[in-house]
N, C-alpha and C positions, 0 to 999 in steps of 0.2 A: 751387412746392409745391402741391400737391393735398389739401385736404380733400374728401373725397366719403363716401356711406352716404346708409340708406333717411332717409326722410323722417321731419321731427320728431325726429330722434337729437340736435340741441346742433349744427347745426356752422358755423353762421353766428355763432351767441355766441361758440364754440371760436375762431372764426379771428379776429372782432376782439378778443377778449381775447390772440390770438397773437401779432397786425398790435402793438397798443399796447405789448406789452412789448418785440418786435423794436427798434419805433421808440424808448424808454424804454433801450434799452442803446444807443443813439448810434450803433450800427455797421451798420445795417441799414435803408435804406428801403424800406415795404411797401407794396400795393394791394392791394387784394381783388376780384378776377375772378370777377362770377356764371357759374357755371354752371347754369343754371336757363332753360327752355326755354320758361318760362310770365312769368316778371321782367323778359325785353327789352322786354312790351310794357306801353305806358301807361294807366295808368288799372285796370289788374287788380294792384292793391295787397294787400288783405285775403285774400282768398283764396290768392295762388300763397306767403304770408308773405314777402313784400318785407320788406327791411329800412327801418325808420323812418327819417325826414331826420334824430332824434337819431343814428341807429347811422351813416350815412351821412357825419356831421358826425365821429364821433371816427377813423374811416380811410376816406381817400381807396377808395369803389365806384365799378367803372368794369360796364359790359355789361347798365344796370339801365336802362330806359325808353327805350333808343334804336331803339323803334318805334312806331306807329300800329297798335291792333288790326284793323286793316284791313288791314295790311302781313302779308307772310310772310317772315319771317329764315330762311333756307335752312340750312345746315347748315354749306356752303361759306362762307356769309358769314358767321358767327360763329367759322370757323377764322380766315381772315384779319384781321379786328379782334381776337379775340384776341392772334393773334401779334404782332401791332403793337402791341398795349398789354404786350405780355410785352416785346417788343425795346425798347421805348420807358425802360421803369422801368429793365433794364438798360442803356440807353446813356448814360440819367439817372444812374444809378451811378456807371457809368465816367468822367462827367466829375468828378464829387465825388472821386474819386481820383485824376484827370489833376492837379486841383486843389489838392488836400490836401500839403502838404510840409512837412516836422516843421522848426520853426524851427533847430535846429542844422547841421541836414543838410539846406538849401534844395533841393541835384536827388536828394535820394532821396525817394519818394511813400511816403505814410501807405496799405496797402492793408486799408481794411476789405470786408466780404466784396461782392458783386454786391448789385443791390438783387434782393427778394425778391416774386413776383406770388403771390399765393397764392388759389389755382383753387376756388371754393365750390360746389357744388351737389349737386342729384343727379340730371341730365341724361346718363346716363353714354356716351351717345353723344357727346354735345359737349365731355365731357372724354377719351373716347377719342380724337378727330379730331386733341386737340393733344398729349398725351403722347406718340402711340403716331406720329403727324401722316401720318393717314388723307388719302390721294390722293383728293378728291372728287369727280366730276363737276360743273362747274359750272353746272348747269341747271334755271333755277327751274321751279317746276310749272306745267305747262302744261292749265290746267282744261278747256277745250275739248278737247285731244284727249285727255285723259284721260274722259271724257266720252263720247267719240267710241267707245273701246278698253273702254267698260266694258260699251256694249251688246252686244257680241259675244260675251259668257259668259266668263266666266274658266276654263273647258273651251279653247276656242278660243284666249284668250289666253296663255296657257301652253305647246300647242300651237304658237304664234308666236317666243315665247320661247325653245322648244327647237331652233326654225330659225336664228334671228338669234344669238341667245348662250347656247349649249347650257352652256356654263361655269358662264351666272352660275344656268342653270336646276336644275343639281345642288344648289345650297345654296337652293335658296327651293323650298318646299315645295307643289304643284301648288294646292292652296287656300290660299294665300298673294296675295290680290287684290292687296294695298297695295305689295309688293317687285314683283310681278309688272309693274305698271304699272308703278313706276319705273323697272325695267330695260327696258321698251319706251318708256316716254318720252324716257331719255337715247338708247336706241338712232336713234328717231326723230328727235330735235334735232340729232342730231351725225353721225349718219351711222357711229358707233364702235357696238361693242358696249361694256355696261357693265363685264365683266371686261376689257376692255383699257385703262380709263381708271381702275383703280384697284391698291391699292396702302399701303405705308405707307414714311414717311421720317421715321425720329424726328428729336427737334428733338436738335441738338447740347448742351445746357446742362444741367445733373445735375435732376433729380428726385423729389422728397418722396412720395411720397403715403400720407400718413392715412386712414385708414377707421375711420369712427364705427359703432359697432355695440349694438345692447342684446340682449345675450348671453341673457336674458331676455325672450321673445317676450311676455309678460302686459305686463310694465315697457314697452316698446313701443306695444302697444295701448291702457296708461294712457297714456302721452304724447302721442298720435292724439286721443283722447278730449278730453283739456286740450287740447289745440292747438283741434281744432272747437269749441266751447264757450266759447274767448276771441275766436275769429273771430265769433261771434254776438255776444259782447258788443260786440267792436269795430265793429259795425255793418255785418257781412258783407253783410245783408239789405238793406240802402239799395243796397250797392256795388252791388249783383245786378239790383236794382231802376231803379238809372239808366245803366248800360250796357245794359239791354234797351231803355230807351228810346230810348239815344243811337245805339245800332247795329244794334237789331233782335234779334231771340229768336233768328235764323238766323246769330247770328256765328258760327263754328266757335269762339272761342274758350269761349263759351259752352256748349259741350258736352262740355268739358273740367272734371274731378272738381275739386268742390266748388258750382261754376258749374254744372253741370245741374241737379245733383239741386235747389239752391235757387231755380233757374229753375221746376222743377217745381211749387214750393210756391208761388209766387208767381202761377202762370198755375194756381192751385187745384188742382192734380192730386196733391198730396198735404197733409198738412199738415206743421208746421214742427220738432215731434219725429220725424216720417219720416222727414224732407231731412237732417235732421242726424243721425240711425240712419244712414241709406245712406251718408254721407259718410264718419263714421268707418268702417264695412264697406270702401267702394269705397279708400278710404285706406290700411285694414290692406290688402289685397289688393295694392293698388301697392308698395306697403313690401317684400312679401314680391318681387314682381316685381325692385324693384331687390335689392335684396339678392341674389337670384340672378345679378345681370348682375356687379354688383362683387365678387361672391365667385369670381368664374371668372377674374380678375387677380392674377395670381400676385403681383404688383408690389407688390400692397395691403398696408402694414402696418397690422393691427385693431389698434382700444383700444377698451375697455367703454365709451360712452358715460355709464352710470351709475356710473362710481368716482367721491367725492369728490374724488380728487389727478389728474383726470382730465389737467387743462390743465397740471399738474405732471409727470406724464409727456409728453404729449407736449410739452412745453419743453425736456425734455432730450434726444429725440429729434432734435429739430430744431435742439440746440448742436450736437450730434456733427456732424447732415451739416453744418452750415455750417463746422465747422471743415475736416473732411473737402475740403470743395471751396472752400477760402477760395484 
């Protein structure tokens, strides 16, 4: 199952208030899979809204801290530990059911439904990889010759692109530096072009996906607003403050929204009502970005994120499919 929508919509509340009632009717063990491309890494808590070691403690999160902000999780690599933690919870199931036989009728099995992974985030490339189960190239970034490939103008680069993989050059768009490079760097590593090592092979196993939405773009931008505003309470500014020292102003991860603009303020180049102006700004702007990506999913079923009987609908949604596919 899939929760996904922009950012600050409810959907981390939404899915352990989902996970607890699943588990709460007896017939259904849940986990909660970040999808969040900023939560793999450690020590960037306040800012990407990790979930608390409370929320942590009431349902098993699995895909939250299992890097070193010095590390890069490729794309590829959080398909595969995903899918392993989705096959896992399921083969977890299936033995509760191998197991389970109704005391009257010792070889016939009790079957309650598969256990349930339920996909949070709003990374929506990394929940595309595993719904849709996007064929990746497996090739981390290679900084050096990416490096190498930048000094020769992205004129030239593209150029290069339209010799090696004229395919993949129809859909990335001649100023497009960051696609360009990667489809010359897979081409480089592997000696393949990039359209012939991709692809999609969905996963065999049915499918939820929810979409949080605030049907009201204001109601949105107040929720943005509150959200920035608890992160300074919660001491965004220390975070910011001892990751520059522990890793340097030059981490990339630190250039990343919320983390620059308060990097800014810190190295005095703005003040602290600025950083936090630009945040909420650079925040609605992302919001709208995904919104756009998860609105082009046909697969997507929206709820208002602002209805009171929000988690009341989708409860009932998600009885039908599990009966559906029990």
């Amino acid at each position: 199952m899939v929760i996904c929508g922009a950012t600050a919509t409810g959907k981390s509340g939404l899915a352990i208030a989902l996970a607890k009632r699943l588990d709460e009717t007896k017939r259904v063990d849940s986990a909660i899979l970040s999808a969040d491309s900023r939560q793999v890494y450690r020590e960037f808590n306040i800012g990407t809204a990790k979930p608390t070691l409370a929320d942590q403690q009431q349902v098993p999160h699995y895909l939250i801290d299992i890097c070193d902000p010095t590390e890069t999780l490729t794309v590829a690599e959080y398909q595969q530990q995903t899918r392993e933690l989705i096959e896992g919870v399921r083969d977890q199931a299936l033995e509760v059911r191998r197991q389970a036989f109704q005391p009257s009728h010792p070889r016939v099995p009790v079957s309650p439904p598969p256990g349930v992974s339920l996909l949070v985030g709003g990374t929506g490339l990394y929940i595309r990889s595993i719904v849709r189960g996007l064929k990746i190239p497996r090739v981390p970034p290679q900084p050096e010759l990416r490096s190498q490939l930048q000094t020769l103008g992205q004129p030239q680069l593209y150029a290069f692109l339209q010799q090696v993989d004229p395919e993949s050059a129809v859909k990335i768009h001649p100023n497009d530096q960051v696609r360009t490079l990667r489809s010359l760097e897979v081409f480089y590593v592997t000696g393949r072009p990039m359209s012939d090592q991709q692809g999609e092979q969905p996963p065999a196993y049915p499918i939820l996906q929810i979409g949080l939405d605030c049907q009201d773009t204001a109601l949105l931008d107040r929720r943005i607003e509150r959200r920035t505003a608890q992160m300074v309470t919660d001491g965004f500014v220390d975070e910011v403050q001892y990751l520059c020292q522990k890793y340097g102003a030059d981490l990339p991860l630190l250039n990343t929204l919320g983390y620059a603009e308060f990097k800014s303020y810190l190295a005095g180049e703005m003040s602290l009502e600025q950083a936090i102006s630009l945040t909420v700004l650079h925040t609605r702007q992302f919001a709208k970005r995904q919104r756009t990506w998860f609105r082009a999913d046909p697969a997507i079923e929206w709820f208002d994120a602002d209805r009171p009987d929000l988690l009341e609908q989708v409860w009932q949604r998600v009885q039908q499919f599990l009966v559906h596919h029990r």
